[in-house]
N, CA, C and O atoms as a GROMACS GRO file, in nm:
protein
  520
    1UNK      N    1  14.294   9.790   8.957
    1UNK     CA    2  14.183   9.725   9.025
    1UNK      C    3  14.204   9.725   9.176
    1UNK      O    4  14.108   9.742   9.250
    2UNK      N    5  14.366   9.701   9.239
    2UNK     CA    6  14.331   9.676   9.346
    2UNK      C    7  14.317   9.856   9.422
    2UNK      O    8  14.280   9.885   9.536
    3UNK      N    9  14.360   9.947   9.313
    3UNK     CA   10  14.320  10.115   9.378
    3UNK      C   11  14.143  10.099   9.422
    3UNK      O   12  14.092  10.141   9.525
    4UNK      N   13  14.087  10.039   9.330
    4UNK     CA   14  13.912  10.010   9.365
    4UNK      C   15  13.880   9.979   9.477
    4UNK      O   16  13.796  10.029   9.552
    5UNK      N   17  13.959   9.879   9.494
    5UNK     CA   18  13.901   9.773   9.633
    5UNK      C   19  13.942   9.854   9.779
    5UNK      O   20  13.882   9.875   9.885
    6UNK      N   21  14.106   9.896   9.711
    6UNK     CA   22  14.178   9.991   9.851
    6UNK      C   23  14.060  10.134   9.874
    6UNK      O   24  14.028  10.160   9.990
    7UNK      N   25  14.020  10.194   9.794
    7UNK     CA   26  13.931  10.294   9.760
    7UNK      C   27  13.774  10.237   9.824
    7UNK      O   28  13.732  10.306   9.917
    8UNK      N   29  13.688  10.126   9.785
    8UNK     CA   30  13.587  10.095   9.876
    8UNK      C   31  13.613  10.078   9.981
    8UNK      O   32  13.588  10.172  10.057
    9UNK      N   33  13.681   9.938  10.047
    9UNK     CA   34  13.743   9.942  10.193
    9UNK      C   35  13.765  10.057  10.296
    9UNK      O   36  13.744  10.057  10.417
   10UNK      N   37  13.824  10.181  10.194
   10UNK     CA   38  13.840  10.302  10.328
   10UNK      C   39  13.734  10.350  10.338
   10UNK      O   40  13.697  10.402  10.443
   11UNK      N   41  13.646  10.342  10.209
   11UNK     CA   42  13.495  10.414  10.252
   11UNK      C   43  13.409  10.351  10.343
   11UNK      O   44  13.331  10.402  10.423
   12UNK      N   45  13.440  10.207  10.316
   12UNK     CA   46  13.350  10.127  10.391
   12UNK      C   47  13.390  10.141  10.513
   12UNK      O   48  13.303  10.176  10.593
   13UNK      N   49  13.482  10.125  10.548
   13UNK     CA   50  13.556  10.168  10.708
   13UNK      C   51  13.533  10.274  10.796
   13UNK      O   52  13.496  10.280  10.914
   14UNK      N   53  13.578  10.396  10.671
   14UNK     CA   54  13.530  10.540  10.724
   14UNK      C   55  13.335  10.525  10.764
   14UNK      O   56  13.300  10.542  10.881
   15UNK      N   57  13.250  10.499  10.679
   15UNK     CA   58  13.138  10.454  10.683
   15UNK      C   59  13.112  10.436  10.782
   15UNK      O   60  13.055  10.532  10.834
   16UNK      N   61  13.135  10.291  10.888
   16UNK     CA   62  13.109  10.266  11.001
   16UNK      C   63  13.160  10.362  11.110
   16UNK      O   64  13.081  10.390  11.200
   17UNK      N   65  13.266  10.408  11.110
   17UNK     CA   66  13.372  10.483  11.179
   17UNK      C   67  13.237  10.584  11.241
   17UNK      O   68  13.204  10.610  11.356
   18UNK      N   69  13.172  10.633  11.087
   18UNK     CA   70  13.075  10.762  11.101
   18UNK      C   71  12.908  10.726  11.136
   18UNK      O   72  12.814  10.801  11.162
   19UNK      N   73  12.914  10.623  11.127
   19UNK     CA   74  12.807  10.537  11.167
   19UNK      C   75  12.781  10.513  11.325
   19UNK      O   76  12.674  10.505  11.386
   20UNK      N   77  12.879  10.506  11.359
   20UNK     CA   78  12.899  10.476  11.509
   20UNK      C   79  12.878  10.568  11.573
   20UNK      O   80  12.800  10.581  11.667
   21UNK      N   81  12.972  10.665  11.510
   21UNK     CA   82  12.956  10.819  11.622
   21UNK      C   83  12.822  10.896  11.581
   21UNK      O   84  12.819  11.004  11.640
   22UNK      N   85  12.731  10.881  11.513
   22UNK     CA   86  12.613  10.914  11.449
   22UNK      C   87  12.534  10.860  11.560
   22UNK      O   88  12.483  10.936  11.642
   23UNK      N   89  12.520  10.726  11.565
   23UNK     CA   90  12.461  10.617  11.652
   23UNK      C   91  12.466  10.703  11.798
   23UNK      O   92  12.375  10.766  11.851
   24UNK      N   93  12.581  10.686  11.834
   24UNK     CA   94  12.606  10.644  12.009
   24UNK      C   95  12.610  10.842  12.030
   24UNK      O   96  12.573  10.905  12.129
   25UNK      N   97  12.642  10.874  11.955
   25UNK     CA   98  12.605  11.093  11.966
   25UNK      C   99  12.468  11.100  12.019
   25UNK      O  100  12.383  11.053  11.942
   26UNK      N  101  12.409  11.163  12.172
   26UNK     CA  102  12.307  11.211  12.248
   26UNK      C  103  12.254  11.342  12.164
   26UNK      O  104  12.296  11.458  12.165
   27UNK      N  105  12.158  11.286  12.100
   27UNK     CA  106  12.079  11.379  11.987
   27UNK      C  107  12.091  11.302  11.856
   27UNK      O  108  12.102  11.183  11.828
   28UNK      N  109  12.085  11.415  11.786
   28UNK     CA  110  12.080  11.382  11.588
   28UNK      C  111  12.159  11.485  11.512
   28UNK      O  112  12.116  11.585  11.454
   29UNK      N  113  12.287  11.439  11.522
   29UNK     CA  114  12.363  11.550  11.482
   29UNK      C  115  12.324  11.618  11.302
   29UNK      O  116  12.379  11.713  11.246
   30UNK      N  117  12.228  11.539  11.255
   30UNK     CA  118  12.178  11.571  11.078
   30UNK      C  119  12.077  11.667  11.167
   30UNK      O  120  12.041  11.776  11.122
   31UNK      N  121  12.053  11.641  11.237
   31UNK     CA  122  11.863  11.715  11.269
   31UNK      C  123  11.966  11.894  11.318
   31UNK      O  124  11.922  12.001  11.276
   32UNK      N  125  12.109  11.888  11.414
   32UNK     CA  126  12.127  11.981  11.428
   32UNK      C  127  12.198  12.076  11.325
   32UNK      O  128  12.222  12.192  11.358
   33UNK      N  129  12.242  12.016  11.166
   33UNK     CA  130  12.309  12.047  11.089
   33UNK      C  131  12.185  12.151  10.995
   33UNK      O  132  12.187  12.262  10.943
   34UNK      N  133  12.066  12.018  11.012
   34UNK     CA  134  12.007  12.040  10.907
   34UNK      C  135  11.875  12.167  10.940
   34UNK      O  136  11.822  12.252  10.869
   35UNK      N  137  11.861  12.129  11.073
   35UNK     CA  138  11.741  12.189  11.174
   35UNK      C  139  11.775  12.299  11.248
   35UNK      O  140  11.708  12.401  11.261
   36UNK      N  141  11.917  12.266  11.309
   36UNK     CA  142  11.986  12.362  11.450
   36UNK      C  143  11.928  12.320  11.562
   36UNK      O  144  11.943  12.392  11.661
   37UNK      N  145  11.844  12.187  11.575
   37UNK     CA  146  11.832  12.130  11.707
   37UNK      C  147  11.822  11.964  11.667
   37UNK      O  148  11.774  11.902  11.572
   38UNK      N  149  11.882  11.933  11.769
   38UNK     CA  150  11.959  11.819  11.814
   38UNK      C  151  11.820  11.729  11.857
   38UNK      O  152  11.856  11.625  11.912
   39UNK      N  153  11.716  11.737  11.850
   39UNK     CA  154  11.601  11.694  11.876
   39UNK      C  155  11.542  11.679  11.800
   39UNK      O  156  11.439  11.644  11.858
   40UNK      N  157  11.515  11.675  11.673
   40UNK     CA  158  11.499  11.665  11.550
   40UNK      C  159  11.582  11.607  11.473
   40UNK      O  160  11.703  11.615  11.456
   41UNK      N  161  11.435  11.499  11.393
   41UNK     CA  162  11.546  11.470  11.295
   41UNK      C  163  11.493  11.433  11.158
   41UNK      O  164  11.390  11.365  11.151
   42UNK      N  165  11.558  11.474  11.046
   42UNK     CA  166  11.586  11.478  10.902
   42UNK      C  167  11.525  11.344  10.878
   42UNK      O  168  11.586  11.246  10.921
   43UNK      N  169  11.385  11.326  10.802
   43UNK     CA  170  11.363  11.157  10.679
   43UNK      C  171  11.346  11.208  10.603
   43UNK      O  172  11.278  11.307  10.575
   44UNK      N  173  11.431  11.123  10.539
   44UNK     CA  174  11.475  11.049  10.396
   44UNK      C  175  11.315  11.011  10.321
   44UNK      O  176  11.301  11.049  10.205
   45UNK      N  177  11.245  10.968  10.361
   45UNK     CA  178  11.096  10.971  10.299
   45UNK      C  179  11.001  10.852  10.467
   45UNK      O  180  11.029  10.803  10.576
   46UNK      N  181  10.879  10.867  10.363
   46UNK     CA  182  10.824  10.807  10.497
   46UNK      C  183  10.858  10.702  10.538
   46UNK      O  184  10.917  10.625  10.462
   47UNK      N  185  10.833  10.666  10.669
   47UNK     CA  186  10.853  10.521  10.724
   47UNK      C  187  10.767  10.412  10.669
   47UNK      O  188  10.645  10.407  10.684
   48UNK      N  189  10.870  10.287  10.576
   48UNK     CA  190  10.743  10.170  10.575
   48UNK      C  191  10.663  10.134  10.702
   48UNK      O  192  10.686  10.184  10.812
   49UNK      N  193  10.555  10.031  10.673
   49UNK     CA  194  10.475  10.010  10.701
   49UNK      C  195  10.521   9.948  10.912
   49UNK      O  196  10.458   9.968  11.016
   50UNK      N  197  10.669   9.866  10.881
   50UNK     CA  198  10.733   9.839  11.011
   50UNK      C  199  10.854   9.813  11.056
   50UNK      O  200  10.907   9.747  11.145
   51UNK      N  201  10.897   9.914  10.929
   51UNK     CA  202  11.044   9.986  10.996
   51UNK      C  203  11.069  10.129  10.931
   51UNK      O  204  10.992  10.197  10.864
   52UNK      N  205  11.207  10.155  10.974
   52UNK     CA  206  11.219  10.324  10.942
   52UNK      C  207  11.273  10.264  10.831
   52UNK      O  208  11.308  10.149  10.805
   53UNK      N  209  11.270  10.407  10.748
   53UNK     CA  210  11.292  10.404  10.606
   53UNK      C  211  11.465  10.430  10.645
   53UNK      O  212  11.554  10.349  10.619
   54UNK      N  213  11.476  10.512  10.686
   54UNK     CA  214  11.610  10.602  10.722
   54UNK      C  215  11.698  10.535  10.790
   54UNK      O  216  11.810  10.576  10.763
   55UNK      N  217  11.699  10.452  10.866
   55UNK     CA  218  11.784  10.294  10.874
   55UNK      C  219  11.794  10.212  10.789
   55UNK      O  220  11.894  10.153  10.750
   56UNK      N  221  11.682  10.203  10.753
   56UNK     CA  222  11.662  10.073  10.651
   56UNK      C  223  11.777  10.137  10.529
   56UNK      O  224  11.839  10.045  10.474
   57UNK      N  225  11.822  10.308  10.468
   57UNK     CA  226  11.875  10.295  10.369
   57UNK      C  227  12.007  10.302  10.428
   57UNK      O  228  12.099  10.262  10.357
   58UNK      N  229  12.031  10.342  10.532
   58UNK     CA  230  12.153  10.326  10.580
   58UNK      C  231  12.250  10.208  10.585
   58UNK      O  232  12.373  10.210  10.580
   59UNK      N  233  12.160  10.100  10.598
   59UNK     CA  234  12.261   9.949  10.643
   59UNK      C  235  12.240   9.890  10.506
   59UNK      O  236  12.329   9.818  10.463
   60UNK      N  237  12.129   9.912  10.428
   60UNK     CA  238  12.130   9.922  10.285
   60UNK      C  239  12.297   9.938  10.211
   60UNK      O  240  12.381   9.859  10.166
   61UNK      N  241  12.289  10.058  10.225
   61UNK     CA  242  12.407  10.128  10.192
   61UNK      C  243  12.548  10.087  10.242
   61UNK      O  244  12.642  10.088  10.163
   62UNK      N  245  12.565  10.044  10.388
   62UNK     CA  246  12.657  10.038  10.474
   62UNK      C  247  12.683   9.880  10.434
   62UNK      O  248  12.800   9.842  10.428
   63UNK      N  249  12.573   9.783  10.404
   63UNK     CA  250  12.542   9.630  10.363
   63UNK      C  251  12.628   9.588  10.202
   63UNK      O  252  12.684   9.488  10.158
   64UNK      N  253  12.603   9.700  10.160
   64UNK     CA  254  12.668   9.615  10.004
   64UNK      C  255  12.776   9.713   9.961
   64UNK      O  256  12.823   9.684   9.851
   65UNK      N  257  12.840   9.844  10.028
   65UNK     CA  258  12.947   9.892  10.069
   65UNK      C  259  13.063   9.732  10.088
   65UNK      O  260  13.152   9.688  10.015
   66UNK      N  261  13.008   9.689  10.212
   66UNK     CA  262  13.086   9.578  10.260
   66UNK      C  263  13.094   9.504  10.200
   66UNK      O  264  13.201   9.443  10.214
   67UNK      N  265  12.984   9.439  10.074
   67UNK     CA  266  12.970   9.355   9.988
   67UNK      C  267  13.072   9.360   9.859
   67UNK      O  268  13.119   9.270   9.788
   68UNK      N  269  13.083   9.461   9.859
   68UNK     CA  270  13.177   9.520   9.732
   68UNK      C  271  13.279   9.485   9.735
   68UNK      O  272  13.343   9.416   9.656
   69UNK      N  273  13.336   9.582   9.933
   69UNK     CA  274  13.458   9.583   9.919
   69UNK      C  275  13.542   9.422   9.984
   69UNK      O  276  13.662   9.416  10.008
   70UNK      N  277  13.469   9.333   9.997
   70UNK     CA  278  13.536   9.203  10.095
   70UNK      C  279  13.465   9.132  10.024
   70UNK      O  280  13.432   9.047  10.107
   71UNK      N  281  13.379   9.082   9.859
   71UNK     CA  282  13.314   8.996   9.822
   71UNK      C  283  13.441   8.886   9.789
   71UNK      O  284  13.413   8.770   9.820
   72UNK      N  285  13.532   8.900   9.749
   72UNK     CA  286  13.675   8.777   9.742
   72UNK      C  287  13.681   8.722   9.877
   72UNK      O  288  13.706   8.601   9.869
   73UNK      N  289  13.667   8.766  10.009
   73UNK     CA  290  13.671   8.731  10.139
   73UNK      C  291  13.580   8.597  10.221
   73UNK      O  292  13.508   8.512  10.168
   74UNK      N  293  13.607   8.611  10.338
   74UNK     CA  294  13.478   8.520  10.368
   74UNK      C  295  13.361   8.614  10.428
   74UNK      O  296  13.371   8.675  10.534
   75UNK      N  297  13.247   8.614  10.342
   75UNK     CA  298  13.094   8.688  10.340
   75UNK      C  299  13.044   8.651  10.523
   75UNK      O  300  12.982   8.721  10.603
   76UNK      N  301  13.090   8.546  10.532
   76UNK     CA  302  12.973   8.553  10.644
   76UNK      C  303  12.985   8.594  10.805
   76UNK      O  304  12.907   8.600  10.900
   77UNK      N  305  13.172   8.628  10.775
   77UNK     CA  306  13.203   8.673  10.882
   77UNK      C  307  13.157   8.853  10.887
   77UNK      O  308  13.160   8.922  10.989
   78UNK      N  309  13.118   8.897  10.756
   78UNK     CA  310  13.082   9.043  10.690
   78UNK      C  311  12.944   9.034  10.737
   78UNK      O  312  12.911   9.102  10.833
   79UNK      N  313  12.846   8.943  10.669
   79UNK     CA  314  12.759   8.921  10.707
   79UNK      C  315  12.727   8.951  10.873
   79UNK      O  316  12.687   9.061  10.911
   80UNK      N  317  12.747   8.858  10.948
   80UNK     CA  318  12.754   8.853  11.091
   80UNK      C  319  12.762   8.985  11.206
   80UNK      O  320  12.693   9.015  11.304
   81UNK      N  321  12.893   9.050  11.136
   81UNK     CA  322  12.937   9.144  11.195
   81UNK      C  323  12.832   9.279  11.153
   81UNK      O  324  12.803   9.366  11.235
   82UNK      N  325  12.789   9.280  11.032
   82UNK     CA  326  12.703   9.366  10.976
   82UNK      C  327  12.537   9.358  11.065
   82UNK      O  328  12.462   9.452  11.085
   83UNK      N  329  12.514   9.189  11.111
   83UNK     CA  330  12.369   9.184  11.162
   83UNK      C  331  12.378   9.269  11.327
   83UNK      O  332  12.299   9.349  11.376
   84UNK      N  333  12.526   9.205  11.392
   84UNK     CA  334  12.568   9.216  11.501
   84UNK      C  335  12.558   9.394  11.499
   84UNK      O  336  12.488   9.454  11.581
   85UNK      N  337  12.641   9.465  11.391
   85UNK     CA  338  12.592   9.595  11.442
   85UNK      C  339  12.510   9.631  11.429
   85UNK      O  340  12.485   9.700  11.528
   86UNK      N  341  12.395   9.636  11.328
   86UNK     CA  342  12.254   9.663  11.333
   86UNK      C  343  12.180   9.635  11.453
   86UNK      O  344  12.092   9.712  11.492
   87UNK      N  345  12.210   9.534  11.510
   87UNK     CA  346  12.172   9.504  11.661
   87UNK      C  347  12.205   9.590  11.757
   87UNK      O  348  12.129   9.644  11.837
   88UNK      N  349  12.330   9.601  11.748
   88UNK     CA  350  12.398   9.657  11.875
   88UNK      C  351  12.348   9.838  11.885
   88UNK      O  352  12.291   9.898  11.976
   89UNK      N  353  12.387   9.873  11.783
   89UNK     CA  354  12.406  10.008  11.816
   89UNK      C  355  12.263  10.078  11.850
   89UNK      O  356  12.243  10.192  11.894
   90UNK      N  357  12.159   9.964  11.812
   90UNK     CA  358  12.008  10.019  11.857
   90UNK      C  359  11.986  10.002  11.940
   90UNK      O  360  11.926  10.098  11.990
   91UNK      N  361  12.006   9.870  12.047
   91UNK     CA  362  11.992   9.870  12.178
   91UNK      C  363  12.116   9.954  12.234
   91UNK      O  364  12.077   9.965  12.350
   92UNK      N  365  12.235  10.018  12.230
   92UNK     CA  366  12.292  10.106  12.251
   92UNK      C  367  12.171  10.264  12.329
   92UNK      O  368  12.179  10.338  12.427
   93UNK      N  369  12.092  10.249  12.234
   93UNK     CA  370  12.016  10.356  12.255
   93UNK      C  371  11.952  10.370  12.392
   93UNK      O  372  11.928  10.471  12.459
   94UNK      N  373  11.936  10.270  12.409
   94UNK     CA  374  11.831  10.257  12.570
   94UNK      C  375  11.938  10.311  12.696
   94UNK      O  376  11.895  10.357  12.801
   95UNK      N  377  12.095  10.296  12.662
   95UNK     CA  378  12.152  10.388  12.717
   95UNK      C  379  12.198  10.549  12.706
   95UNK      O  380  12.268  10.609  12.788
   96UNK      N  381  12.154  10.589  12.615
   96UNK     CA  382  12.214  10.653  12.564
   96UNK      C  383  12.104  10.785  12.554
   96UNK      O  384  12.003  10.784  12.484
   97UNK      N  385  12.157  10.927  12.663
   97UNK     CA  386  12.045  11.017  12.679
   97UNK      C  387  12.032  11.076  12.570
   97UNK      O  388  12.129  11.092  12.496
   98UNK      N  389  11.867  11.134  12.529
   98UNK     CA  390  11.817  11.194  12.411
   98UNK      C  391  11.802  11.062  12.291
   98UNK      O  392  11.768  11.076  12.173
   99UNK      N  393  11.827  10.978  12.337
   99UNK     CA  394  11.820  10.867  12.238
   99UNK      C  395  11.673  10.802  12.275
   99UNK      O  396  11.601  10.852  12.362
  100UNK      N  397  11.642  10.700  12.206
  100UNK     CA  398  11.572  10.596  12.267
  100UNK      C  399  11.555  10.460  12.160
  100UNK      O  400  11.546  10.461  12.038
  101UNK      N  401  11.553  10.363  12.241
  101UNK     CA  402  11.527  10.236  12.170
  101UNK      C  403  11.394  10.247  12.050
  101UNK      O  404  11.323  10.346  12.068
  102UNK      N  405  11.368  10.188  11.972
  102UNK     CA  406  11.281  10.138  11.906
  102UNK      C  407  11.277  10.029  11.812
  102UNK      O  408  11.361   9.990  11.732
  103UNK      N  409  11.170   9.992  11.836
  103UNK     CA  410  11.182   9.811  11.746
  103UNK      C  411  11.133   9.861  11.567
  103UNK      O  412  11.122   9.797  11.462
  104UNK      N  413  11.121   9.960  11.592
  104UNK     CA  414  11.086  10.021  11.419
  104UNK      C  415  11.205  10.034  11.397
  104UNK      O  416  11.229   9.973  11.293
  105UNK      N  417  11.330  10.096  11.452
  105UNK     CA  418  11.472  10.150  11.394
  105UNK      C  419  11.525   9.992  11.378
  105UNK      O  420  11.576   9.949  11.275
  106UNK      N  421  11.504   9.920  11.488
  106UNK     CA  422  11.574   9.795  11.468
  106UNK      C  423  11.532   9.698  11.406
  106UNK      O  424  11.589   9.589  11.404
  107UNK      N  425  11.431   9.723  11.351
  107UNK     CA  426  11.387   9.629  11.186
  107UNK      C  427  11.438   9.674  11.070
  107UNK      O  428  11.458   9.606  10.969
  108UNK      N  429  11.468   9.830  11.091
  108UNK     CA  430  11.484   9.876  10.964
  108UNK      C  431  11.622   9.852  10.974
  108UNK      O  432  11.671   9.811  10.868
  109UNK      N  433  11.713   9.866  11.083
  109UNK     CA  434  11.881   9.806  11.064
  109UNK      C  435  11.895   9.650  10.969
  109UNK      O  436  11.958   9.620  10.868
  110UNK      N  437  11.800   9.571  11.061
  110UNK     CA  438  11.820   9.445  11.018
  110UNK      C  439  11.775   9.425  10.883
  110UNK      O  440  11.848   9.372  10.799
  111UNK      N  441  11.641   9.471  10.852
  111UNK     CA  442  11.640   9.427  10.718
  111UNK      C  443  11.684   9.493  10.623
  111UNK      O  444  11.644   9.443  10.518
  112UNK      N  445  11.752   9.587  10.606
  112UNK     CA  446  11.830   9.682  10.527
  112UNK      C  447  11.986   9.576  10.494
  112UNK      O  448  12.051   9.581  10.390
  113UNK      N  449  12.021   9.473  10.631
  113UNK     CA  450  12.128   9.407  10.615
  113UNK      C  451  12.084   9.289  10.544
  113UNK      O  452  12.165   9.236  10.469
  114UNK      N  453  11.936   9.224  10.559
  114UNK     CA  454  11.907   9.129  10.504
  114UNK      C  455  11.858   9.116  10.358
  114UNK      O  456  11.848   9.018  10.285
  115UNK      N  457  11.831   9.240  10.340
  115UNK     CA  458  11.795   9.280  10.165
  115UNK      C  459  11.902   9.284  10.079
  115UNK      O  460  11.879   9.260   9.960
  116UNK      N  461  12.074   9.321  10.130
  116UNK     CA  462  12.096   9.324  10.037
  116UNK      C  463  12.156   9.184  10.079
  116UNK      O  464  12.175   9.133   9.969
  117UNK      N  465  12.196   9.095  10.169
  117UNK     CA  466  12.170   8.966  10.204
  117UNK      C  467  12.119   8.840  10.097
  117UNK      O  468  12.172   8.738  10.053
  118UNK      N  469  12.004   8.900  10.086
  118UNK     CA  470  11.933   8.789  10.019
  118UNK      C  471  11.951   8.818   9.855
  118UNK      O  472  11.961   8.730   9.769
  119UNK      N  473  11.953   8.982   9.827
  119UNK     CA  474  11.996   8.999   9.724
  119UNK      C  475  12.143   8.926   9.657
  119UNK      O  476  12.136   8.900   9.537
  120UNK      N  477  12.237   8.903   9.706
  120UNK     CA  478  12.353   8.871   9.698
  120UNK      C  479  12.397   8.708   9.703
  120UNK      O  480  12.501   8.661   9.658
  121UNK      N  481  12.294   8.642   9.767
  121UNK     CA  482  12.211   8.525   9.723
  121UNK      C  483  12.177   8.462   9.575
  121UNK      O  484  12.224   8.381   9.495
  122UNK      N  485  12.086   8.533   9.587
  122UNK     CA  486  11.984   8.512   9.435
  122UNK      C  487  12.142   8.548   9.357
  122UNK      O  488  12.207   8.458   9.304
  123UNK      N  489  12.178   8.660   9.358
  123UNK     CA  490  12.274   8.674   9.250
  123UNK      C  491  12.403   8.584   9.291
  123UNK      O  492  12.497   8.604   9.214
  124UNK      N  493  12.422   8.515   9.367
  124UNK     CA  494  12.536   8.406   9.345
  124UNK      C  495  12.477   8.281   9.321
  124UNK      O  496  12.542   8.190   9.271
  125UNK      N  497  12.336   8.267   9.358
  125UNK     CA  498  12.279   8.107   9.295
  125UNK      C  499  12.202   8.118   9.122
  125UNK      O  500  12.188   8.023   9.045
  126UNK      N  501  12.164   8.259   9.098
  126UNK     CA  502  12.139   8.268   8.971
  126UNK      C  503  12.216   8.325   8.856
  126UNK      O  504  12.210   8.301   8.736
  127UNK      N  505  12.275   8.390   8.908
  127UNK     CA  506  12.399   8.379   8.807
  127UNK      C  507  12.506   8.335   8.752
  127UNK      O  508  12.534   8.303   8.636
  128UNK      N  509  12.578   8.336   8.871
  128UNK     CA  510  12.697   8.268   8.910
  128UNK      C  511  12.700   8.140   8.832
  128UNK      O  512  12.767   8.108   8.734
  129UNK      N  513  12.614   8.077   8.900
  129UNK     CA  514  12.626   7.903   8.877
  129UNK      C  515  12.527   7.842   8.753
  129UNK      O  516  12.477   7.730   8.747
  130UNK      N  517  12.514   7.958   8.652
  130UNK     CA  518  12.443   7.897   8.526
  130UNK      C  519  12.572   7.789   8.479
  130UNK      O  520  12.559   7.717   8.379
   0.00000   0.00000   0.00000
């Protein structure tokens, strides 16, 4: 069991590690993998209604990664740090050439952290505590 936890943790780690340099990288390094220009970029499906889809599955993903691997821990310092980067690395953008801010990417960070958030909720007040 604890090969599991040692095994999520590095993913989850590596995860951000690749998250970051994804983020703060001048262009879209998927758009140049996937496209051959750095100006372009690769969705995952359409954008909801008022955020990106393609953030939103990212911190999704990156959100209960962390959940997995630190749920014995204290959550809300995971929590926190998880809202804090969804924050950060989008206003990052307004510095950052070929980039640009948007309040669509930065809904879809946040609530991608708050879905599985609230999900993780419900399942510790409805299950948990029958």
């Amino acid at each position: 069991m604890k090969k599991i936890f040692l095994f999520t943790k590095t993913i989850f780690h590596a995860s951000n590690i690749g998250l970051i340099l994804i983020y703060l990288y001048p262009g879209s390094i998927f758009g140049w993998l996937v496209y051959g220009d750095k100006q372009k970029q690769p969705q995952l499906s359409s954008d909801f209604l008022i955020f990106s889809s393609n953030h939103f599955y990212v911190f999704v993903f990156l959100s209960f990664l962390g959940l997995v691997s630190y749920y014995k821990y204290n959550l809300k310092v995971l929590f926190l740090y998880l809202f804090f980067i969804s924050i950060f690395l989008e206003l990052c953008h307004i510095l950052i050439p070929q980039r640009s801010f948007e309040y669509q990417d930065l809904a879809g960070n946040t609530l991608g952290v708050f879905f599985i958030f609230v999900l993780f909720i419900l399942y510790h007040f409805l299950i948990k505590n029958k």
